[in-house]
C-alpha positions as CSV (number, residue, x, y, z in Angstrom):
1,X,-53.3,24.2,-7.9
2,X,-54.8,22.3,-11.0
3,X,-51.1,22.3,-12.0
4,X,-49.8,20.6,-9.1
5,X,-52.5,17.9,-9.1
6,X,-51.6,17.2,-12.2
7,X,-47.8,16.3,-11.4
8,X,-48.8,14.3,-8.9
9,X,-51.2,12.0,-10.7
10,X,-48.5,12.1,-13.6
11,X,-45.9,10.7,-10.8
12,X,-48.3,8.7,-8.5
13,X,-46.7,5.3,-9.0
14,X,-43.3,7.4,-7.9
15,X,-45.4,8.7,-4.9
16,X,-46.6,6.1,-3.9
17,X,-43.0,3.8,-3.8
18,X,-41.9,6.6,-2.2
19,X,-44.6,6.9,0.9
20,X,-44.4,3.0,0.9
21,X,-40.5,2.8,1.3
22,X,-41.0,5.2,3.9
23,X,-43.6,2.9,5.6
24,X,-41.2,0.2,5.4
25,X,-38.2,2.0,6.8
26,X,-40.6,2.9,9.9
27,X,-41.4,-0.1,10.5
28,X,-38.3,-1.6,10.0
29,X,-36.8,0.4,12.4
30,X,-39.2,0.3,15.0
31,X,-39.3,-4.1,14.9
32,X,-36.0,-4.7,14.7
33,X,-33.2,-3.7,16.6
34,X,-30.7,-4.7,13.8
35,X,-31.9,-2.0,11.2
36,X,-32.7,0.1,13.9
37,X,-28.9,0.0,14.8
38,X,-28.3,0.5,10.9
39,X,-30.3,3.8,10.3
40,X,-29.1,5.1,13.6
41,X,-25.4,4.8,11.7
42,X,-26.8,5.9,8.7
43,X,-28.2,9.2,10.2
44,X,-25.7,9.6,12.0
45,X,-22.7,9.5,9.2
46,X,-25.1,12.0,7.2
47,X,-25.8,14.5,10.1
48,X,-21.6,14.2,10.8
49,X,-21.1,15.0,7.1
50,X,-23.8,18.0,6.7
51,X,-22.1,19.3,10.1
52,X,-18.6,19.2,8.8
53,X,-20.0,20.6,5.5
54,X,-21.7,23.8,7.5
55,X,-18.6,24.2,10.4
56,X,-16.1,24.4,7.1
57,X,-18.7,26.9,5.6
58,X,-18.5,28.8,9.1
59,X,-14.7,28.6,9.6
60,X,-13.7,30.1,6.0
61,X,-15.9,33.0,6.5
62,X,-14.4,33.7,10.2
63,X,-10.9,33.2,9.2
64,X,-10.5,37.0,9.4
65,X,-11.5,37.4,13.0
66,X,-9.7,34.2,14.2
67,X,-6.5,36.3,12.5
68,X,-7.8,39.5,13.8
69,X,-7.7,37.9,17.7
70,X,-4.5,36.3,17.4
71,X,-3.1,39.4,16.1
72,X,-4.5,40.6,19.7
73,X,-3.3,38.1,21.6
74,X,0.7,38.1,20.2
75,X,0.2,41.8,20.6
76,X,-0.4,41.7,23.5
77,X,2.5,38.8,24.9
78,X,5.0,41.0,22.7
79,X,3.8,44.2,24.9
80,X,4.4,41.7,28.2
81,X,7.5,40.8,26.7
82,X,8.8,44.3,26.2
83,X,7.2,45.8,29.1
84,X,9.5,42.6,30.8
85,X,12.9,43.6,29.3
86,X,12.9,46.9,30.1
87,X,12.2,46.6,34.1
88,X,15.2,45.8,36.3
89,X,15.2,42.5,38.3
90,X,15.7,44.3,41.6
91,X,12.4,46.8,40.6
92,X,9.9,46.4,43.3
93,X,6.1,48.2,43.3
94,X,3.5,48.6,45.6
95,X,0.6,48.8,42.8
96,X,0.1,48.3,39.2
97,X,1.8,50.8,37.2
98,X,1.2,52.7,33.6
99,X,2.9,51.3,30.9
100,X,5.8,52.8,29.1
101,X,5.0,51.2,25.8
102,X,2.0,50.5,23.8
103,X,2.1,48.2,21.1
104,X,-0.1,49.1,17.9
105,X,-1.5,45.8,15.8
106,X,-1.4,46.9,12.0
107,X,-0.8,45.6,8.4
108,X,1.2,46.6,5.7
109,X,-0.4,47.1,2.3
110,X,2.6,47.6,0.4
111,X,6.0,47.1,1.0
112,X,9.2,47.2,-1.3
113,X,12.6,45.4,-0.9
114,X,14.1,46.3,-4.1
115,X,15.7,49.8,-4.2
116,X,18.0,51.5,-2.0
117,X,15.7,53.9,-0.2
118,X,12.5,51.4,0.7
119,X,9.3,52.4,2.4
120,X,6.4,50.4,3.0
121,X,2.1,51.4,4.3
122,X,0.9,50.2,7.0
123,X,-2.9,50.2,7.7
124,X,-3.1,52.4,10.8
125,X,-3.0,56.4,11.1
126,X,-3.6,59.3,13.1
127,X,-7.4,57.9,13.9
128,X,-5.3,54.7,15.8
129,X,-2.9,57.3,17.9
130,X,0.1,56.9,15.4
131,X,2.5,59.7,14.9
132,X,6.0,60.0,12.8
133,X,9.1,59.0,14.6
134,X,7.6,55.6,16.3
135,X,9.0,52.8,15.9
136,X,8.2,49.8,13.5
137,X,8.9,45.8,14.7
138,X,7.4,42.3,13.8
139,X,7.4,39.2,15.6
140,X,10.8,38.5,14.9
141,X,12.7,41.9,15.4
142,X,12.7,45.7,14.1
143,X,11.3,46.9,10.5
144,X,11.4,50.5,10.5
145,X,10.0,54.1,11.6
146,X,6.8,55.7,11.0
147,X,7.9,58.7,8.4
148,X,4.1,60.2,7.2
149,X,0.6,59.9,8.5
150,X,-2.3,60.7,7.6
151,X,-6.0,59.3,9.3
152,X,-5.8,56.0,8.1
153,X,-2.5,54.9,6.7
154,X,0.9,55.6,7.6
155,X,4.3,55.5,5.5
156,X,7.3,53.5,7.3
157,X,11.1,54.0,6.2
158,X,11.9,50.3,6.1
159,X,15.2,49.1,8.0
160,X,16.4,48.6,4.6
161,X,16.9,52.3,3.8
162,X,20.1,53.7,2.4
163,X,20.2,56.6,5.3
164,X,18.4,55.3,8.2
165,X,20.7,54.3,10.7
166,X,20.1,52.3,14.0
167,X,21.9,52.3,17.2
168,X,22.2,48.5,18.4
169,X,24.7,46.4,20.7
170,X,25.9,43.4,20.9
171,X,23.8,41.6,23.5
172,X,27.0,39.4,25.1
173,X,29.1,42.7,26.3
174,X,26.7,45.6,25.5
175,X,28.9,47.4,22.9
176,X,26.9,49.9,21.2
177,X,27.4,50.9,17.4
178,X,25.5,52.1,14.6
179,X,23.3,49.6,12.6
180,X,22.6,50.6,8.7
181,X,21.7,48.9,4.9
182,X,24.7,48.7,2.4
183,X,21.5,49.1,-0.2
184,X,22.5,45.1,-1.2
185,X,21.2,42.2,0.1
186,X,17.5,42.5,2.3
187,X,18.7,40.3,4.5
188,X,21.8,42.0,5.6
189,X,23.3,44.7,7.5
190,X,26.6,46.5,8.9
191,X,27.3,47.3,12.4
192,X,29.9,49.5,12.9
193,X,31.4,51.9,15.5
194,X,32.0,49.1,17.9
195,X,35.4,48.8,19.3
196,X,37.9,46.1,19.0
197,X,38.1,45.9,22.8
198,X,35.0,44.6,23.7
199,X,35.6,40.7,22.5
200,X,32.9,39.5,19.7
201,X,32.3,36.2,17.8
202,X,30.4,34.7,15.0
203,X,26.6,34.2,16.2
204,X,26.7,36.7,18.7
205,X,23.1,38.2,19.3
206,X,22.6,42.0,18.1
207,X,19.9,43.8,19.7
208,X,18.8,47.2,19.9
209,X,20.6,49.6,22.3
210,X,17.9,51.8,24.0
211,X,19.2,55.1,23.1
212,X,16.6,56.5,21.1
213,X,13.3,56.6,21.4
214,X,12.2,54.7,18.3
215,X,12.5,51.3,19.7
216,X,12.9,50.2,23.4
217,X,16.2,48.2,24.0
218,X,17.3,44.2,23.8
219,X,14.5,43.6,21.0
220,X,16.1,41.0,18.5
221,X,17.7,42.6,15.1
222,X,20.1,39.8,13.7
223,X,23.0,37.6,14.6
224,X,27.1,38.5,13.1
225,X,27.4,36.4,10.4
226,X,31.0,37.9,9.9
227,X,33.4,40.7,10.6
228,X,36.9,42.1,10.0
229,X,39.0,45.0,11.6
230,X,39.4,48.0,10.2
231,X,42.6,49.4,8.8
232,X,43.0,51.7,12.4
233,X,42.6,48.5,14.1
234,X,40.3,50.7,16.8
235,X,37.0,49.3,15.4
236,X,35.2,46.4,13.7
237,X,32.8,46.4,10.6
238,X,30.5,43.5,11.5
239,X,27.9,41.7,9.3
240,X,24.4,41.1,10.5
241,X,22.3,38.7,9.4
242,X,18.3,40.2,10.0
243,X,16.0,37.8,11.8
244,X,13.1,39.4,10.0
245,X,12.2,38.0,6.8
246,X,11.2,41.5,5.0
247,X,10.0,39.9,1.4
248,X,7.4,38.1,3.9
249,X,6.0,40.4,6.0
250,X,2.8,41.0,6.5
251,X,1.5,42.3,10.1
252,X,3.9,44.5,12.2
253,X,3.3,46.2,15.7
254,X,3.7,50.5,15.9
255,X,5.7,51.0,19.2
256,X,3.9,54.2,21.1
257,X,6.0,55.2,23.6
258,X,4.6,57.4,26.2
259,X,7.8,58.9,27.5
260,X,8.8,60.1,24.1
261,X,7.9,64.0,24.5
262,X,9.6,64.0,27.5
263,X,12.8,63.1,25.8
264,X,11.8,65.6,22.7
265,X,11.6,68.4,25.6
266,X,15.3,67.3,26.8
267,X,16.9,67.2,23.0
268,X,15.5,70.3,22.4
């Protein structure tokens, strides 16, 4: 206490033009309606600074739960989306109905572009309902299919796999064919099996065909970027360019779909 006195005596002339400015200020802005107008500005460019300071503060430490509810929210338009492309125009229902296809939020961990056989992690396992043989897409079109779980991760052959093949069509005249990586470029792929009757064109939209139950069908894949008859003349080897970026990705969606073990029970 003795200590404190002390520093105060020490720095009375400092305490004293301090309680004295103080005064002054006080006064000031009680008297005059000029200064008045002045420290209002004053206090109120320092309280608009301190709250920008403290909102910035706020926003950088909930950056990861804004991303975590957008993440929600485009999962759930893409399952709207989906659930929208697979129901014909002419369906009619007298009640809400279950969904075929739920959409799983998750986020790869590691990924790899560079070889011929690529897998990547994704964040999400058996604890989040996800089993092999599901499908893998992002915003922009397919990725891959869910090859290994285990509780919290799972392993994903990427599209860009030397022997996974796809089936897609053409979205203009529904010609199906096989999609599958050359082991080159990440960027693009070969369609074949499609036959040179059905008419075809650079830019034509390829989507996925529906005929497995990895993916559901008409989600985006690429656009033909080129393509040439084979020597039987009976079929066409097309290039695709991919619409998904795969040395960017970060966040994909599982695709659960619920009438996939009824489909197992009929292969089998």
């Amino acid at each position: 206490m003795q200590q404190i006195i002390n520093a105060i005596l020490k720095n009375r002339n400092f305490f004293i033009y301090l309680l004295l400015l103080i005064f002054s200020l006080l006064f000031l802005q009680k008297k005059s309606p000029y200064h008045q107008s002045t420290i209002r500005n004053i206090s109120l460019t320092l309280s608009g600074n301190l709250l920008d300071f403290r909102n910035s503060y706020q926003s950088y430490f909930q950056l990861r739960e804004v991303n975590k509810q957008l993440m929600r929210q485009n999962q759930q338009l893409q399952s709207l989306l989906i659930q929208g492309s697979q129901t014909a125009p002419n369906d009619s229902t007298s009640g809400p109905t279950k969904p075929d296809i739920e959409l799983i939020s998750a986020r790869i961990v590691q990924n790899s572009i560079d070889g011929v056989r690529n897998f990547m992690i994704v964040d999400k396992g058996v604890e989040n309902n996800v089993t092999t043989e599901m499908g893998v897409i992002s915003d922009d079109g397919i990725v891959g299919v869910i090859d290994q779980t285990n509780q919290r991760y799972a392993s994903v052959v990427s599209l860009l796999h030397r022997d996974l093949k796809i089936n897609a069509k053409l979205k203009n005249n529904n010609a199906f064919g096989s999609l599958y990586w050359m082991g080159i470029q990440p960027n693009k792929m070969v369609l074949s099996d499609i036959p040179t009757i059905n008419p075809i064109s650079i830019g034509d939209t390829v989507v996925t065909g529906g005929m497995s139950a990895y993916f559901p069908k008409d989600l985006p894949i690429g656009k033909v970027s080129k393509y040439t008859i084979l020597p039987s003349k009976r079929y066409y080897e097309i290039e695709v360019i991919l619409f998904t970026n795969f040395s960017a990705l970060d966040h994909v969606y599982i695709v659960r779909n619920f009438d996939k073990p009824l489909l197992d029970q009929l292969k089998k």
